[in-house]
C-alpha positions in Angstrom: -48.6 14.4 26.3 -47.2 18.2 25.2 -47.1 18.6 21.8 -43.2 19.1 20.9 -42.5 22.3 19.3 -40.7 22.2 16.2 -37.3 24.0 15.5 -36.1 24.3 11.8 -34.2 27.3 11.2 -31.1 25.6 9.3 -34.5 23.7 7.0 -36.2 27.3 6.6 -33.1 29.5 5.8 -32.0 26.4 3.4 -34.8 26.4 1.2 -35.1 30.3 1.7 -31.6 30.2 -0.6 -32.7 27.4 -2.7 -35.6 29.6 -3.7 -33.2 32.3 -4.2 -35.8 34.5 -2.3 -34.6 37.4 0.6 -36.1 37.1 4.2 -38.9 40.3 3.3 -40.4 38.2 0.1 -39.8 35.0 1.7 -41.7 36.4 4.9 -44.7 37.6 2.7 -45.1 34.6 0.8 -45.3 32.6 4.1 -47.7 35.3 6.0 -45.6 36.4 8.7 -43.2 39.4 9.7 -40.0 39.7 8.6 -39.0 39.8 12.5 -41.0 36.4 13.1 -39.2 34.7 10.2 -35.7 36.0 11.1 -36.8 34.5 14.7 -37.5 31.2 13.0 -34.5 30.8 11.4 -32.4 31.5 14.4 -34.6 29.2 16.1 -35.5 32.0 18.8 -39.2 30.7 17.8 -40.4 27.5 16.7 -42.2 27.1 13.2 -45.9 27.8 13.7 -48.9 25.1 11.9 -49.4 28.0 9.7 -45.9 28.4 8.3 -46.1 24.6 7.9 -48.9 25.0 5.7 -47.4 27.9 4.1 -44.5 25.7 3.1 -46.2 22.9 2.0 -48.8 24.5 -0.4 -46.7 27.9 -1.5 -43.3 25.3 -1.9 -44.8 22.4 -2.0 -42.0 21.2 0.4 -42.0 17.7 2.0 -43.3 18.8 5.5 -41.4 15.5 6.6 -37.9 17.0 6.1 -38.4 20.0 8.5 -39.0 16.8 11.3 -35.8 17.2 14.2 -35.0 14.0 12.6 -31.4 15.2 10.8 -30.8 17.4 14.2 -30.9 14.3 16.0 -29.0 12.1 13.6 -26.5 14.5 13.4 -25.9 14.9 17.5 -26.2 10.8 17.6 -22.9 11.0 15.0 -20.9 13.7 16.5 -21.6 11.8 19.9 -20.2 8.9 18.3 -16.9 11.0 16.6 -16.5 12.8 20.2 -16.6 9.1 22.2 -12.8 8.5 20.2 -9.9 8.9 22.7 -8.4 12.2 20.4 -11.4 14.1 22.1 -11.1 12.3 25.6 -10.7 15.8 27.6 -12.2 17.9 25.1 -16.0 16.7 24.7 -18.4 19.2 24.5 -21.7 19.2 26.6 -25.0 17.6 24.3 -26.4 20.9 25.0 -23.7 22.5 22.4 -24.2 19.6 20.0 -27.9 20.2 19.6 -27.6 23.8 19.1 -24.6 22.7 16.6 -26.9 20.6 15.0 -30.0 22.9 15.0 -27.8 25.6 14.1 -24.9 25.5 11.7 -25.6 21.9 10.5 -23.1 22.0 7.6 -20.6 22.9 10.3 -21.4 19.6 12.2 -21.2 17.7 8.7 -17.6 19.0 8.5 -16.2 17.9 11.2 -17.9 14.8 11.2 -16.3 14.4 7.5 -13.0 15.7 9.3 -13.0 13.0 11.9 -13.7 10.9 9.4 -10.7 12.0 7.3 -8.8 11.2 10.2 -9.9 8.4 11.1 -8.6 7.4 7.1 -5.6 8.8 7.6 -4.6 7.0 10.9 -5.5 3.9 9.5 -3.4 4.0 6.8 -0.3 3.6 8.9 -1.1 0.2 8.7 -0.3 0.0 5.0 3.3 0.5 6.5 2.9 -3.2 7.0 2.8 -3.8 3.7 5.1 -1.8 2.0 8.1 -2.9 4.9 7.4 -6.0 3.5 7.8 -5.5 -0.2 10.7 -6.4 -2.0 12.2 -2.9 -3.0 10.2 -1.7 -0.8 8.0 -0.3 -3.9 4.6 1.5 -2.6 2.3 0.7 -5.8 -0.9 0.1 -4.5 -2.1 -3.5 -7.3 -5.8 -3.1 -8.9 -7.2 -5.4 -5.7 -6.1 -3.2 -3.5 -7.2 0.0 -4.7 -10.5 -1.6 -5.1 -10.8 -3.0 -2.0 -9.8 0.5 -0.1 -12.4 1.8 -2.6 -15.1 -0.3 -1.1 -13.6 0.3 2.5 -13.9 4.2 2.3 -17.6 4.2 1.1 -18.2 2.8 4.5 -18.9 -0.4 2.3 -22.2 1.1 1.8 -23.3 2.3 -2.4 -26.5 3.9 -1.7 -27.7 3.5 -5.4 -27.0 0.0 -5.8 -28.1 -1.2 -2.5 -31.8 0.9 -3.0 -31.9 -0.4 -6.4 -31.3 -3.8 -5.5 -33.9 -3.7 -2.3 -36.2 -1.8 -5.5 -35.8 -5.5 -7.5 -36.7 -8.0 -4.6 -38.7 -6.0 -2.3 -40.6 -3.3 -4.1 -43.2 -3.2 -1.6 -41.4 -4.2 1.2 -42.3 -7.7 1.2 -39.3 -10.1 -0.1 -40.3 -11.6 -3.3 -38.6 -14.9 -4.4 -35.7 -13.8 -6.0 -35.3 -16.9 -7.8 -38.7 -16.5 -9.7 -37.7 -12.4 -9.5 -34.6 -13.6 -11.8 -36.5 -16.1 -14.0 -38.8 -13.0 -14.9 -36.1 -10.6 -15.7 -34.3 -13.0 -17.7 -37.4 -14.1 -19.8 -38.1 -11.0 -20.7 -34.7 -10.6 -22.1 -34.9 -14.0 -23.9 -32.8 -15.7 -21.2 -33.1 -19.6 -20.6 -31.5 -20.4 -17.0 -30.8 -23.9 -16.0 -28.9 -25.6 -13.3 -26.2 -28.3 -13.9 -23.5 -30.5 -12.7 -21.0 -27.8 -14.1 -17.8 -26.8 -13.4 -18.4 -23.6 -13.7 -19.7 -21.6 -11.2 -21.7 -19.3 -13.3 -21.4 -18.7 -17.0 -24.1 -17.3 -19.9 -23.3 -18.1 -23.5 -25.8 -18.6 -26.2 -28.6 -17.0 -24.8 -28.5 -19.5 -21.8 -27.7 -18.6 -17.8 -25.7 -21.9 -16.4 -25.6 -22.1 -12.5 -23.6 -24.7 -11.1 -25.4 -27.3 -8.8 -22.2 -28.3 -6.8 -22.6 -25.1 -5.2 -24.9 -24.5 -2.0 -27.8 -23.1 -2.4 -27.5 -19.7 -0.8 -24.5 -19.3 -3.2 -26.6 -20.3 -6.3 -29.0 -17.6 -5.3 -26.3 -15.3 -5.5 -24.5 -15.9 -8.5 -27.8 -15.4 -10.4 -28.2 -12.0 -8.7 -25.2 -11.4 -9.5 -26.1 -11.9 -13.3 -29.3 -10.1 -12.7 -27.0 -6.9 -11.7 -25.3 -7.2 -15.1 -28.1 -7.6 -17.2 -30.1 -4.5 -15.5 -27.7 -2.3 -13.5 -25.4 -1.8 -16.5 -25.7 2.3 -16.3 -25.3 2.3 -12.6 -22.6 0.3 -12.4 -20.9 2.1 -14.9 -22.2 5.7 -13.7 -20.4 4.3 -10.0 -17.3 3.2 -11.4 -16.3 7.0 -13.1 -17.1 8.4 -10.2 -14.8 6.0 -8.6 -11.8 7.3 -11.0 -9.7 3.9 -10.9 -6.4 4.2 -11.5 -6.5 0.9 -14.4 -8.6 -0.7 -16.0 -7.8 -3.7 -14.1 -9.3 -1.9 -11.0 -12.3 -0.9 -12.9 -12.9 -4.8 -14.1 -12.3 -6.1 -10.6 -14.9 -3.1 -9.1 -17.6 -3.7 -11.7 -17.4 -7.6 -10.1 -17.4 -6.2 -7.0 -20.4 -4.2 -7.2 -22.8 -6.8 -8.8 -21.8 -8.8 -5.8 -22.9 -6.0 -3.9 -26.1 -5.8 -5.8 -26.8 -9.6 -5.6 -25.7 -9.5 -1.7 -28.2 -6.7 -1.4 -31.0 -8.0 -3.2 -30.5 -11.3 -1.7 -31.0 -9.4 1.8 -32.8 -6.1 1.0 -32.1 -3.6 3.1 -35.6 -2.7 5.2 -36.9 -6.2 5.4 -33.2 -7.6 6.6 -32.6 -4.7 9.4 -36.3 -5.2 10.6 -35.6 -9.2 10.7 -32.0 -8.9 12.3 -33.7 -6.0 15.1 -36.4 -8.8 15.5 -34.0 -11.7 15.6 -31.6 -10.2 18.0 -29.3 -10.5 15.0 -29.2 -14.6 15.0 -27.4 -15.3 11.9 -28.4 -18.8 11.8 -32.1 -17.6 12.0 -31.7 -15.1 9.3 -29.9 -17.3 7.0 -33.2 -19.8 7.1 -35.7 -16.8 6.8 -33.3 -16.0 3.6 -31.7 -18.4 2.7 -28.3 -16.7 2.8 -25.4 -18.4 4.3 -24.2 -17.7 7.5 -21.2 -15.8 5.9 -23.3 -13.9 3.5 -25.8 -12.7 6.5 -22.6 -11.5 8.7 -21.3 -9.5 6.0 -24.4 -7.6 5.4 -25.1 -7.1 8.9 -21.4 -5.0 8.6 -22.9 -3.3 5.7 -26.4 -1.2 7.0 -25.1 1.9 7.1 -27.9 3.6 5.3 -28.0 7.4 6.4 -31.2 8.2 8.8 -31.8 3.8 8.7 -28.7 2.4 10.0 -28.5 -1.0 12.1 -25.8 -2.2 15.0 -22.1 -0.6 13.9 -20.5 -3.9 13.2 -17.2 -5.0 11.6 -16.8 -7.8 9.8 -13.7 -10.2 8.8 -13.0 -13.2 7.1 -9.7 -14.8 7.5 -8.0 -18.2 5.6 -5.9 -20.4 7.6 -3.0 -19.0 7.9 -4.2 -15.9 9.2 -4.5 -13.8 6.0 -7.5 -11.4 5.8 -9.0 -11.8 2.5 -12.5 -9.6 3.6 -12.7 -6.9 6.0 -14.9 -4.3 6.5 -15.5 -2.0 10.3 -18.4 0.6 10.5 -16.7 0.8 14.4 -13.7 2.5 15.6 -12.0 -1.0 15.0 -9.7 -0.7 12.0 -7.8 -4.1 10.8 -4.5 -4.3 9.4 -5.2 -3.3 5.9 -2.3 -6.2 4.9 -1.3 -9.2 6.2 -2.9 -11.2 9.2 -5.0 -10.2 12.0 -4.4 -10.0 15.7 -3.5 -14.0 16.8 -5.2 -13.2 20.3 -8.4 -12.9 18.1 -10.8 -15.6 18.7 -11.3 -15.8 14.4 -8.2 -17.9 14.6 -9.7 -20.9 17.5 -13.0 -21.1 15.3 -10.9 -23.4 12.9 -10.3 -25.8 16.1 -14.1 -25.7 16.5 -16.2 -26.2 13.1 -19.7 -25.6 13.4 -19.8 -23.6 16.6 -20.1 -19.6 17.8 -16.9 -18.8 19.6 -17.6 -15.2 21.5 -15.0 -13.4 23.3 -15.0 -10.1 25.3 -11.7 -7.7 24.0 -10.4 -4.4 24.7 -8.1 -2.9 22.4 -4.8 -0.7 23.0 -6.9 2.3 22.9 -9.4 1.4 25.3 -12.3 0.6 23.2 -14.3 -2.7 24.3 -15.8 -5.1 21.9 -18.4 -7.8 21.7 -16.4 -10.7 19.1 -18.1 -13.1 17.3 -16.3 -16.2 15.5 -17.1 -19.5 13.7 -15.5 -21.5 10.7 -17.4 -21.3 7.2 -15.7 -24.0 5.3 -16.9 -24.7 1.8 -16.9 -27.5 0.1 -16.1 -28.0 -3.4 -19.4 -29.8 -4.5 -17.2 -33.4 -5.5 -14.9 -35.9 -3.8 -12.0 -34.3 -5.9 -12.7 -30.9 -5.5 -11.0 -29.6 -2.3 -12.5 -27.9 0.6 -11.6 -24.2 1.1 -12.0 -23.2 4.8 -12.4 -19.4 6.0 -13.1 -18.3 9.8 -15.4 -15.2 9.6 -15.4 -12.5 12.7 -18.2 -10.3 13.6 -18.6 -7.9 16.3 -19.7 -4.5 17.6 -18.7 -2.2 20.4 -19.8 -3.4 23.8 -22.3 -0.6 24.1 -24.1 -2.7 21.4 -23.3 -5.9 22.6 -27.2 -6.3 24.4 -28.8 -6.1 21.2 -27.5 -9.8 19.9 -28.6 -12.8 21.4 -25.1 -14.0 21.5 -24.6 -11.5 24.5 -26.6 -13.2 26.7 -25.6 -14.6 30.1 -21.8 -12.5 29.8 -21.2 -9.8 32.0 -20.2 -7.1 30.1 -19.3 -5.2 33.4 -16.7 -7.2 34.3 -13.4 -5.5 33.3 -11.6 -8.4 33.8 -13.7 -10.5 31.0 -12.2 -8.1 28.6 -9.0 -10.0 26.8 -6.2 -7.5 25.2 -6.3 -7.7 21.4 -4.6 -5.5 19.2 -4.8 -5.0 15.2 -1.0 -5.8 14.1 1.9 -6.0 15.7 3.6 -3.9 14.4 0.4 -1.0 14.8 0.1 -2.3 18.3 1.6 -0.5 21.4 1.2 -3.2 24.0 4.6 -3.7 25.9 3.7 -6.8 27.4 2.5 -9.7 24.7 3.5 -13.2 24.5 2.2 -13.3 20.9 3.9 -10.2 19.3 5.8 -11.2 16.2 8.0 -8.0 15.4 8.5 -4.7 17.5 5.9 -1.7 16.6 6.6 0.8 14.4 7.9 4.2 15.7 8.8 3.1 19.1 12.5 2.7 20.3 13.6 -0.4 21.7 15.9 -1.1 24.2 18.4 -4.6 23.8 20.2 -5.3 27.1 22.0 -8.7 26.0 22.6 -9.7 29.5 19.3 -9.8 30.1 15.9 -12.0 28.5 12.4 -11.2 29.5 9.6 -12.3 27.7 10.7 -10.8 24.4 14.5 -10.1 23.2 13.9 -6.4 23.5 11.9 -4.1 25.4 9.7 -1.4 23.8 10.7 2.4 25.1 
């Protein structure tokens, strides 16, 4: 097999101004001509063994990071930006994307942040719902919210706290027992933690760590990661939550929850060991939830959450929805956006898994923009651990562009070619732009509607 030759002119002319040297002194202390090296860094010439060399023992420079690895990386994401409809006549051959990427890297990095930025600002039309709906019509935006668009804008992704938390259970790569993980920790800070038949679903007092019993198991686990995260993740927390800039300190309180959830979700399934397992798995939540014992819900919300820059898994989103439609989780590493307020879509298949407990409901769906999707449904009630105590019951939604779709299990046997499979969905009605729905609930916003009263089709108005 030919050796592949190695371009890194953006990596040489980088640490070239991070040494703060010019391309003469920089050429001698690397052995070559000033011609060769400006070749290099234009990438006229690839970057000889004996430049690599140079690097490594003059700079001491991690010959790993002059790998094509970013290049690539970087022309898989702007692929990715360039496949939304905005750029539908305007997409660039790979050819220019690689010598983007090779070449004026921060450049690509900009627009990718740019698309993303729009991709932000689009979204947030759907806040509209929302504030239509307020009394006074009043746009403050409540602690939850804030912290919830907080989490939803990092990609719900915290790089320090998700390494940290795979650092604590799998130091070595191997998942350790995060039970006797905990038990360690909390020793050491003269800790006690017991189980009872309490109330309570976590508390510590007096030097003792309570965890409830008339919770399920994967949810014990958590809550004492979650403890865990407070006792040791203090200054990270806190360190993420000024950088954060909440606008109260209700925010802040409700984010620094939020976080050692995030920690306990991500320690409970660190990040290597759970990608390799759901790539191994086909992404079989009911088999990842035994190797882990997660829940079902807690493995399908982290699935949604591998976004790790250079490591990440399968683009999913992820929702959880009560029964009367409200979305009280909601996360989408895909082009998918959900209504930020309110209810989702009724033509979602989330809704039926309440008439179905226990089961996988898939469903193939295009949206109005043209995008298909691979859906995912099922019920995750949860009981209250006593006769008395009711039952709350959640339907959770996962799912990935179809381009994914072959990569879960659940995929198998549909034909994903089949236009027809695909059923319309849209995000909310009043976001939506489909003319012809038997389920929309109020006309879409910025569209002019037509009323003839002498005539009735399927709605009482039709949408110009």
């Amino acid at each position: 097999m030919a050796t592949q030759k190695l371009y890194a002119g953006a990596k040489l002319r980088e640490t070239r101004a991070r040494l703060g040297l010019t391309q003469k002194a920089f050429a001698s202390k690397l052995g070559v001509s000033l011609p060769y090296l400006n070749q290099m860094e234009n990438n006229h010439r690839p970057v000889s063994a004996a430049v690599v060399l140079a690097l490594a023992g003059e700079f001491g420079l991690d010959v790993t990071e002059l790998s094509a690895g970013d290049a690539e990386r970087l022309v898989s994401d702007m692929r990715e930006a360039l496949a939304d409809p905005v750029f539908a006549d305007t997409i660039p051959p790979l050819a220019d994307l690689r010598l983007a990427a090779s070449n004026a890297p921060m450049l690509a990095r900009a627009f990718l942040e740019l698309h993303r930025a729009y991709r932000q600002n689009h979204e947030r039309l759907a806040s509209l719902d929302e504030a239509l709906g307020r009394e006074g019509g009043a746009a403050h935006v409540s602690p939850w919210e804030e912290v919830r668009d907080f989490f939803h804008y990092c990609d719900n992704y915290i790089d320090a706290v998700d390494r940290a938390a795979e650092r604590f259970a799998a130091p070595d790569g191997q998942v350790l027992d995060p039970e006797q993980q905990a038990r360690a920790t909390l020793a050491a800070r003269g800790i006690d933690l017991r189980y009872s038949d309490s109330a309570d679903v976590r508390s510590l007092a007096a030097g003792v760590l309570t965890i409830s019993t008339r919770t399920a198991s994967p949810t014990q686990r958590f809550q004492l990661l979650h403890q865990i995260a407070l006792l040791t993740q203090g200054e990270l927390i806190e360190a993420t939550l000024d950088l954060a800039r909440f606008q109260s300190d209700a925010a802040r309180a409700i984010a620094k929850i939020g976080l050692a959830n995030y920690f306990a979700g991500a320690a409970l399934l660190p990040y290597r060991p759970f990608l390799r397992a759901a790539q191994e798995t086909r992404h079989d939540l009911e088999r990842l939830a035994d190797r882990f014992g997660a829940s079902i819900e807690q493995v399908a919300h982290r699935l949604s959450t591998l976004q790790r820059p250079g490591l990440k898994g399968i683009p999913f989103f992820f929702v959880r929805v009560d029964q009367a439609g409200t979305i009280t989780k909601r996360h989408s590493a895909t082009r998918l956006q959900f209504a930020r307020f309110g209810g989702a879509c009724p033509l979602w298949n989330v809704h039926q898994a309440f008439e179905t407990p226990g089961r996988f409901l898939r469903q193939l769906a295009e949206t109005p923009d043209g995008v298909r999707y691979f859906c995912l449904a099922r019920d995750v009630s949860k009981s209250g651990g006593s006769f008395h105590a009711p039952v709350r019951r959640y339907a959770i939604g996962l799912g990935c562009e179809v381009s994914h779709a072959r990569g879960l299990v659940y995929a198998d046997d549909l034909d994903l070619t089949n236009a027809r499979a695909f059923e319309p969905i849209g995000i909310s009605c009043r976001i939506c732009d489909r003319t012809e729905c038997h389920q929309r609930s109020v006309p879409p916003l910025e569209r002019r509607l037509r009323v003839d009263s002498d005539r009735r089709g399927l709605l009482p108005y039709e949408i110009g």
